[in-house]
Every structure is written in structure tokens, then in C-alpha cells.
DSSP file (Angstrom, degrees, kcal/mol; ACC not computed):
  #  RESIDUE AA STRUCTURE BP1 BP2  ACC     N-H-->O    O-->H-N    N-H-->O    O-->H-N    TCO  KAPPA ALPHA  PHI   PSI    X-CA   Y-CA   Z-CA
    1    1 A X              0   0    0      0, 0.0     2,-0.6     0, 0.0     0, 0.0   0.000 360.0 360.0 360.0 134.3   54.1   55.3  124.4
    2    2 A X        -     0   0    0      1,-0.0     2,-0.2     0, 0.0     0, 0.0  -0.690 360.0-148.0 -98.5 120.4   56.7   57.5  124.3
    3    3 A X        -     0   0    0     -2,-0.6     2,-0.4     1,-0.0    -1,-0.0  -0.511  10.9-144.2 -91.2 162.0   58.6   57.9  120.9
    4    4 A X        +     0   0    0     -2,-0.2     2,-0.3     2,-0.1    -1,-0.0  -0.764  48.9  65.4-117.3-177.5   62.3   58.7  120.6
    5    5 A X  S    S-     0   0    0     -2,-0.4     2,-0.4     2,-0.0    -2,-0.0  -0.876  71.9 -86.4 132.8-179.9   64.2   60.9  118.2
    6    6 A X        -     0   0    0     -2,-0.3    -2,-0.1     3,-0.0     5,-0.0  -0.990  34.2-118.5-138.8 142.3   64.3   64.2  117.3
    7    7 A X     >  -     0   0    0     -2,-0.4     4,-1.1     1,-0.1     5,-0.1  -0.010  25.3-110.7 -34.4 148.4   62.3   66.2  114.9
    8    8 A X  H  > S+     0   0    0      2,-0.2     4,-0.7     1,-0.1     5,-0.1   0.541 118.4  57.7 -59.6 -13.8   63.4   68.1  111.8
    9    9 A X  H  > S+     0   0    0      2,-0.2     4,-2.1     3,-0.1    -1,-0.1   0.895 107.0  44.2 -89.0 -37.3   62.8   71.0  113.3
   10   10 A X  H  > S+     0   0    0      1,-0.2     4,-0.8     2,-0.2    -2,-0.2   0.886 108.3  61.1 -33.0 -60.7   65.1   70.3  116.0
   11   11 A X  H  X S+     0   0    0     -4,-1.1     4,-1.6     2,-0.2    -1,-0.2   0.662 102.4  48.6 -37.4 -46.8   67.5   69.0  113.7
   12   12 A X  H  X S+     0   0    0     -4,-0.7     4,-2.0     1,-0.2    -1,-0.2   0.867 110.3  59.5 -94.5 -26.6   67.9   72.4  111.8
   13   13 A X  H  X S+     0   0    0     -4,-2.1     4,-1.2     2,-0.2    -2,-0.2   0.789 106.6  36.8 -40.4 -49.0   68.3   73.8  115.0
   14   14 A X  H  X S+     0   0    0     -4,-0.8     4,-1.1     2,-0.2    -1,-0.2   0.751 119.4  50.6 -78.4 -34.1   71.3   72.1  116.3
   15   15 A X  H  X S+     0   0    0     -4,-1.6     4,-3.6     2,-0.2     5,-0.3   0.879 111.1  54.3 -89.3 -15.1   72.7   72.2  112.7
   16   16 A X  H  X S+     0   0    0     -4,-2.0     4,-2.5     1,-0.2    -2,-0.2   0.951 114.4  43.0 -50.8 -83.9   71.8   76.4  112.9
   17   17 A X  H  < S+     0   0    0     -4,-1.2    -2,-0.2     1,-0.2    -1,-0.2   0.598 105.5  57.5 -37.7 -21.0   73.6   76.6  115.8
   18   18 A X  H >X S+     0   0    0     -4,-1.1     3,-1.2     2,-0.1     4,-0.6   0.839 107.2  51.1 -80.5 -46.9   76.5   74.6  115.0
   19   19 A X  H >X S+     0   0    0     -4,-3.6     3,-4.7     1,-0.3     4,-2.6   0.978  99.8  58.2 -77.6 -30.0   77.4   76.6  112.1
   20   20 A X  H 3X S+     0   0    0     -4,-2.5     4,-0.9     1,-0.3    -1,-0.3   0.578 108.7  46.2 -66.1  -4.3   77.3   79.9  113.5
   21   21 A X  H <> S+     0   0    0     -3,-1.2     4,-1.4     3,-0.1    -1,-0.3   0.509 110.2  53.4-102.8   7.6   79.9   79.0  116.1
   22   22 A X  H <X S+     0   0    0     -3,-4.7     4,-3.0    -4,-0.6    -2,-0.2   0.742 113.2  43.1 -99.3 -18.4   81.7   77.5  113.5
   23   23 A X  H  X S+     0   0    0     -4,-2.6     4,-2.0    -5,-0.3     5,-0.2   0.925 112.6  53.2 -57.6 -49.2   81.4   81.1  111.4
   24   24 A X  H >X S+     0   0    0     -4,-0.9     4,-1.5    -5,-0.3     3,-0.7   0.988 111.9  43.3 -63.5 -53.6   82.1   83.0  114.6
   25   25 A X  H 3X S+     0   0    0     -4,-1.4     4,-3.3     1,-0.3     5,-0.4   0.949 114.5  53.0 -81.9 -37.1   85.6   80.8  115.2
   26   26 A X  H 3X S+     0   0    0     -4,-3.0     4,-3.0     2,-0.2    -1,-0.3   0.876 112.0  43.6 -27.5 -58.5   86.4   81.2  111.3
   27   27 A X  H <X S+     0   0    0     -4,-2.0     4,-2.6    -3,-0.7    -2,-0.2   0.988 112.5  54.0 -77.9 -63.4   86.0   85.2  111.4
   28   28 A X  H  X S+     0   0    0     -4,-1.5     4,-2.5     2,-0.2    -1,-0.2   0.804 107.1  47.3 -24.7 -42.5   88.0   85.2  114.6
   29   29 A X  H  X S+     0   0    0     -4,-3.3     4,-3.5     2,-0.2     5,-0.3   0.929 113.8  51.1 -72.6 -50.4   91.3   83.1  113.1
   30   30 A X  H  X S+     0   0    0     -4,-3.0     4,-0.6    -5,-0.4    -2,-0.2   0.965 107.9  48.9 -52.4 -38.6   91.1   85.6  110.1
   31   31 A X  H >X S+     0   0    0     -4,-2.6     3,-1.5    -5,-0.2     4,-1.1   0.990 112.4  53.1 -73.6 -57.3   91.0   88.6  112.8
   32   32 A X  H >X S+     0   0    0     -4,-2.5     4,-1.7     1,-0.2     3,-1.4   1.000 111.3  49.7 -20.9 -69.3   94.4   86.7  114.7
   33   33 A X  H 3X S+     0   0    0     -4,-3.5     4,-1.7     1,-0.2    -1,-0.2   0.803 104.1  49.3 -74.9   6.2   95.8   86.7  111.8
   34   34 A X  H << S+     0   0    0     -3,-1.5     4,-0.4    -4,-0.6    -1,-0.2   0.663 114.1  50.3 -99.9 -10.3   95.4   90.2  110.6
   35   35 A X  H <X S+     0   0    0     -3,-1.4     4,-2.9    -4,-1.1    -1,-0.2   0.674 103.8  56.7 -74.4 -30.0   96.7   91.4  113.7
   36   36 A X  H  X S+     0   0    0     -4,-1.7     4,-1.1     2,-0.3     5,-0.3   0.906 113.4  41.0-110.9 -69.6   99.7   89.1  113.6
   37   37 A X  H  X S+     0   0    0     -4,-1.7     4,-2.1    -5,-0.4    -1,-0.2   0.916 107.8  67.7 -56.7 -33.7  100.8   90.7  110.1
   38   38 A X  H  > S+     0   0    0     -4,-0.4     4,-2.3     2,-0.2    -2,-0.3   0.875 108.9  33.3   8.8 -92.7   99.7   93.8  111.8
   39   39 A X  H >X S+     0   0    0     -4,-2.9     3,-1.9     1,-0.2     4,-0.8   0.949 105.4  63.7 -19.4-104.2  102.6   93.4  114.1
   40   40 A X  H 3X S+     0   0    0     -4,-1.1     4,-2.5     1,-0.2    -1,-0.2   0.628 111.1  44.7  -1.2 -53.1  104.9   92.0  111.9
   41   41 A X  H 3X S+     0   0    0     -4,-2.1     4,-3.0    -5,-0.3    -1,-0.2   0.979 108.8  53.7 -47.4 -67.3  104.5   95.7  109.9
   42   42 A X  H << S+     0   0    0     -4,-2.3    -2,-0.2    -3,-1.9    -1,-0.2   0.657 109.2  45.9 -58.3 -27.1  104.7   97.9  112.8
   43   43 A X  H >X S+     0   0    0     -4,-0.8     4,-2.1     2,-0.2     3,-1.9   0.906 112.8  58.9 -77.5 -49.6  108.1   96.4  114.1
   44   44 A X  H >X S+     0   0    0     -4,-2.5     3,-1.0     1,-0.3     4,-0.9   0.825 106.7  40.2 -33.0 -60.7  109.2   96.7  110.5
   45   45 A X  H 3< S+     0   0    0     -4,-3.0    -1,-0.3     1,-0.3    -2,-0.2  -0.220 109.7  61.8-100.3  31.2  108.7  100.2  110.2
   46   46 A X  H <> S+     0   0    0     -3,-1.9     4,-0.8    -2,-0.1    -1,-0.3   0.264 111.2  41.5 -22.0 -46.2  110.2  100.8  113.9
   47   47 A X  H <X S+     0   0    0     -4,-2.1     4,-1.0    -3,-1.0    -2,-0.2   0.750 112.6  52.0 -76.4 -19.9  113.5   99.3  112.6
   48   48 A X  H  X S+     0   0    0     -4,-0.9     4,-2.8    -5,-0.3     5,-0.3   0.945 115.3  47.4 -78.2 -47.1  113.3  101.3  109.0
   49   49 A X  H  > S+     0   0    0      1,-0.2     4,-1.7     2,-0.2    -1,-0.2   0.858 109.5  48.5 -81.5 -21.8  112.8  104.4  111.3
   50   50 A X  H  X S+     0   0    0     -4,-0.8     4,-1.7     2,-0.2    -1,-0.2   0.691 110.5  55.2 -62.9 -34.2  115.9  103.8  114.1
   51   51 A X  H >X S+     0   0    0     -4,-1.0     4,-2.1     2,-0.2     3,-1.9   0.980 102.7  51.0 -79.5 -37.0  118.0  103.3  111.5
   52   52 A X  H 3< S+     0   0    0     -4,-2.8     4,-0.3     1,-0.3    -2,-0.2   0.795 110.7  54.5 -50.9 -31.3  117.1  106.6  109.9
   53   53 A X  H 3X S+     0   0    0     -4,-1.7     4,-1.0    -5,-0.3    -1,-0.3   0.674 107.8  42.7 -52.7 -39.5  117.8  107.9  112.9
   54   54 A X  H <X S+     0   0    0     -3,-1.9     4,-3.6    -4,-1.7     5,-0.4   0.803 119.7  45.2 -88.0 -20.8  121.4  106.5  113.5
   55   55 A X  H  X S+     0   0    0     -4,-2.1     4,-1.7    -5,-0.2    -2,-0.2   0.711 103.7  61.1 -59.0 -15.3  122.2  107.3  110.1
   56   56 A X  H  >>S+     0   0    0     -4,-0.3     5,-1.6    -5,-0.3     4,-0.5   0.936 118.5  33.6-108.2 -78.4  120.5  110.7  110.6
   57   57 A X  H ><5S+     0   0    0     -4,-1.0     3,-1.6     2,-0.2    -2,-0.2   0.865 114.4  53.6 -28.9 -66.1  123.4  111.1  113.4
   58   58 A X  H 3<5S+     0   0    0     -4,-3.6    -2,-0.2     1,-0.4    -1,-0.2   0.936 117.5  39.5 -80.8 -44.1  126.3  109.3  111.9
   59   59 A X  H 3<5S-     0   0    0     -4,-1.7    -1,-0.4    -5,-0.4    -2,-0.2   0.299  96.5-137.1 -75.5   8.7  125.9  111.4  108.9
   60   60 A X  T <<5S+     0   0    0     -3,-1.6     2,-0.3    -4,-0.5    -3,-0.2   0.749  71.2  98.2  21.2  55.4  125.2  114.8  110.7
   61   61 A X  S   <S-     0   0    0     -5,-1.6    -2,-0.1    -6,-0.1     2,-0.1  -0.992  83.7 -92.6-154.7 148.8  122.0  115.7  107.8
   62   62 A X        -     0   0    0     -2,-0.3    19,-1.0    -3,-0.1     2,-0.4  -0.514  46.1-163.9 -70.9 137.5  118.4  115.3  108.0
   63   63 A X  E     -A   80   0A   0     17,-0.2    17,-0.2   -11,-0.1     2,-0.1  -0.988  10.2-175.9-131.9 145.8  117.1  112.0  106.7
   64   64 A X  E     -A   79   0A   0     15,-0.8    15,-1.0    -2,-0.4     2,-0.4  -0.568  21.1-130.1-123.2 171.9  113.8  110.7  105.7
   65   65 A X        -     0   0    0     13,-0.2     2,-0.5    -2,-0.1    13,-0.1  -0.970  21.3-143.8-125.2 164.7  112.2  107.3  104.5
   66   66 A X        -     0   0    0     -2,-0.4    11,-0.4    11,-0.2     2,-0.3  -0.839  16.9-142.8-104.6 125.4  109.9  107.3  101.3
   67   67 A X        -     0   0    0     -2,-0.5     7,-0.1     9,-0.1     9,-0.1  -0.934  14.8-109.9-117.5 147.7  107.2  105.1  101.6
   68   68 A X        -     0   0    0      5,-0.4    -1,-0.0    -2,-0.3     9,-0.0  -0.038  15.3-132.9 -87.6-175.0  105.9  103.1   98.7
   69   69 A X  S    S+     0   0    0      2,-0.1    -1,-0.1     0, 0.0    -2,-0.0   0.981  80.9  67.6-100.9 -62.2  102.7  103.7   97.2
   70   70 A X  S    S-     0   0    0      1,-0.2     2,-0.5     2,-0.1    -2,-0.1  -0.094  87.3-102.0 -69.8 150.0  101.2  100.1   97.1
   71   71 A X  S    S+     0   0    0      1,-0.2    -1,-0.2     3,-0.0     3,-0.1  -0.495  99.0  22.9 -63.8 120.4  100.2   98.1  100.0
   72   72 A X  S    S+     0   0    0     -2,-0.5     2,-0.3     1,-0.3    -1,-0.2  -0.022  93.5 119.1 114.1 -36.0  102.4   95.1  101.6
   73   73 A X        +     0   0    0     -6,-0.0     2,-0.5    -3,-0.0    -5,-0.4  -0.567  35.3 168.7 -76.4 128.3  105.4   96.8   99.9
   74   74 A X        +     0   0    0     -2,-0.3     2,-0.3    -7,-0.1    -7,-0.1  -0.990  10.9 157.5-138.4 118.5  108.4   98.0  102.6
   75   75 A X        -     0   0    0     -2,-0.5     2,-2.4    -9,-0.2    -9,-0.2  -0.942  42.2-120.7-137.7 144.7  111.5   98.9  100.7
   76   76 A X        +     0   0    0     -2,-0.3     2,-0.8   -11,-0.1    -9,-0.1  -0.565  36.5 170.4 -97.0  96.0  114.1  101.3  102.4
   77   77 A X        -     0   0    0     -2,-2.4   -11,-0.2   -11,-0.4    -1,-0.1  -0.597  22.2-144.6-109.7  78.4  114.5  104.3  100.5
   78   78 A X        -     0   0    0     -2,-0.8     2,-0.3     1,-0.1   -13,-0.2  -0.129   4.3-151.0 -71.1 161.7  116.5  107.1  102.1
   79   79 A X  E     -A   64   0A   0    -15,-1.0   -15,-0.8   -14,-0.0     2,-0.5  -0.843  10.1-161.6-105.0 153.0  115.6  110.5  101.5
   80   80 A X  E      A   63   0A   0     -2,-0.3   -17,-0.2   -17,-0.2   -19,-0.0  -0.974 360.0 360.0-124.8 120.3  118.5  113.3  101.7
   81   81 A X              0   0    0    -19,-1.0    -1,-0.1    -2,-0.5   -18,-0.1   0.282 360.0 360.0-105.5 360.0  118.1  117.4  102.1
């Protein structure tokens, strides 16, 4: 006679295995999003630097941007020579 079920050992198996893909899709949404601010940055500091550039023009003098010291902060801070 055949019994049915599963074992504990089984059991810790399936539940091993569950979390680690649920670990893997966790670190993966954190990695989306760190890209995604990523972005977000890099366009920033593409528009801070085209405008320094038509201003650079309009104003016929070298201009620079200052950048701040702490992370996450983007403030526009011309510099003048």
C-alpha cells in the first residue's frame, strides 16, 4: 500500500526553493528601480548642462555648474570667470 503525501524533507524543499525566487524577484525590483532614478538624474544633469551652454552663448563668457557636495541634491548654481 502506497502512502500519499509528502515528506518534511520535501516540504523544506519546495518552501527553499520558493523563497529564493522570491529573493531573486525582490533584488531585481530594487535593481529597476535604481536604474529608473538612475535615469531620472542623468536627463537632469543633460538639461542643467544645455542650458549652461545657451547661456554660455547668449552671454558671450565661459560658464560652469557647481555641483553639490551631498548626494540626491541637484541645485543649479552658475559659475562665472
Amino acid at each position: 500500500m502506497r502512502r500519499r503525501g509528502v515528506t518534511i524533507a520535501e516540504l523544506l524543499v519546495a518552501l527553499l526553493l520558493i523563497s529564493l525566487l522570491f529573493a531573486y524577484g525582490a533584488v531585481n525590483l530594487r535593481g529597476n528601480r535604481n536604474s529608473a532614478g538612475s535615469r531620472g538624474a542623468s536627463e537632469a544633469l543633460v538639461a542643467e548642462l544645455i542650458a549652461a551652454r545657451e547661456r554660455a552663448i547668449a552671454e558671450q563668457r565661459p560658464v560652469g555648474l557647481a555641483f553639490p557636495v551631498n548626494p540626491g541634491e541637484l541645485h543649479s548654481q552658475w559659475v562665472y570667470q
